[in-house]
C-alpha positions as CSV (number, residue, x, y, z in Angstrom):
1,X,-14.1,-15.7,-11.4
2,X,-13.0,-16.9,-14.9
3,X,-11.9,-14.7,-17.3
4,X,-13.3,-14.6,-20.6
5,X,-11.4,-14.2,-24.2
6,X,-12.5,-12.6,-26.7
7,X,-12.2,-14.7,-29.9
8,X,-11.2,-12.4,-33.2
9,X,-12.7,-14.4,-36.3
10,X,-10.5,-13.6,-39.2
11,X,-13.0,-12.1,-42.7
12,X,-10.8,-10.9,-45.8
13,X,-12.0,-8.5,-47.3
14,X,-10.0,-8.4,-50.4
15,X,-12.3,-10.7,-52.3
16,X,-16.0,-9.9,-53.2
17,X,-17.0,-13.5,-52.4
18,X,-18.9,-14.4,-49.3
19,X,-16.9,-16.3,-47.0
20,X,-17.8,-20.0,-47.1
21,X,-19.3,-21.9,-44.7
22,X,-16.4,-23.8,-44.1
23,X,-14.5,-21.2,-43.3
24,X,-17.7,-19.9,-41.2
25,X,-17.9,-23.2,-39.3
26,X,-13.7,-23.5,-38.8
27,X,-13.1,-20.0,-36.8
28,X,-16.1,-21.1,-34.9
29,X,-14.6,-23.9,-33.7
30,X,-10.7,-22.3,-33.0
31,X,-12.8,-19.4,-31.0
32,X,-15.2,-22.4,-29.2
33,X,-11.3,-23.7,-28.5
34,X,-10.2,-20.4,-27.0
35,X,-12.8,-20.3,-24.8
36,X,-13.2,-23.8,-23.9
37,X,-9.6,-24.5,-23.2
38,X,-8.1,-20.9,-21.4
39,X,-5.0,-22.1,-19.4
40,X,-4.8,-19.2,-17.5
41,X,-6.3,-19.9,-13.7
42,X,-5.3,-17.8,-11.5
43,X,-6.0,-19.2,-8.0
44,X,-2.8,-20.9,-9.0
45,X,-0.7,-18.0,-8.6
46,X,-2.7,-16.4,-5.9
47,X,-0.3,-15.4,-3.0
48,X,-1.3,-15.9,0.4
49,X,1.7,-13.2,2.2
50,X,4.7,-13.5,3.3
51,X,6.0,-17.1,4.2
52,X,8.1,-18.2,6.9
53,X,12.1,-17.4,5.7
54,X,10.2,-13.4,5.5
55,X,8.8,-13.7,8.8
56,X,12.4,-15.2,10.0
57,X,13.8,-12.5,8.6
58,X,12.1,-9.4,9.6
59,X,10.3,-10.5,12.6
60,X,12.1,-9.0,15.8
61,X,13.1,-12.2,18.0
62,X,10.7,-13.0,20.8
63,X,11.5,-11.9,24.4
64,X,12.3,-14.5,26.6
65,X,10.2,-14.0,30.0
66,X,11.5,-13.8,33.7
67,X,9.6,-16.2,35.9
68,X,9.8,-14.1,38.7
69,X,7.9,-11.1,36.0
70,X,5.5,-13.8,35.3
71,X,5.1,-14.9,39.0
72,X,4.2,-11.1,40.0
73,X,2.3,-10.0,37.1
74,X,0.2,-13.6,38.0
75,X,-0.2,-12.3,41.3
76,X,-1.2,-8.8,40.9
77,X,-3.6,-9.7,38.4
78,X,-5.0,-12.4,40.7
């Protein structure tokens, strides 16, 4: 998904000329710019969740097993 800017062109208003095509031509091209060369990407700074010193952290700590629990749950379930 990109994100589009909206370019401003600057028109003064104080004179009763028409702007010139130079002028015309020139915010064309810085507004082309804007659009063309938007630094903003955000799959950059998409997070993915929490990463492993969070899960080290707020996980409980596993359970170690009995092997004789094991062995019997094995064998009812047998």
């Amino acid at each position: 998904m990109a994100s589009i800017r909206t370019a401003v062109l600057k028109c003064t208003t104080e004179s009763h000329t028409a702007p010139s095509l130079g002028g015309e031509l020139a915010d064309l091209i810085r507004a082309l710019q804007v659009l063309l060369t938007d630094s903003y990407r955000p799959e950059l700074h998409y997070m993915r969740g929490p990463g492993p010193k969070w899960h080290a952290k707020h996980d409980p700590a596993p359970t170690r097993m009995n092997r004789a629990v094991v062995a019997d749950f094995m064998h009812v379930n047998a």
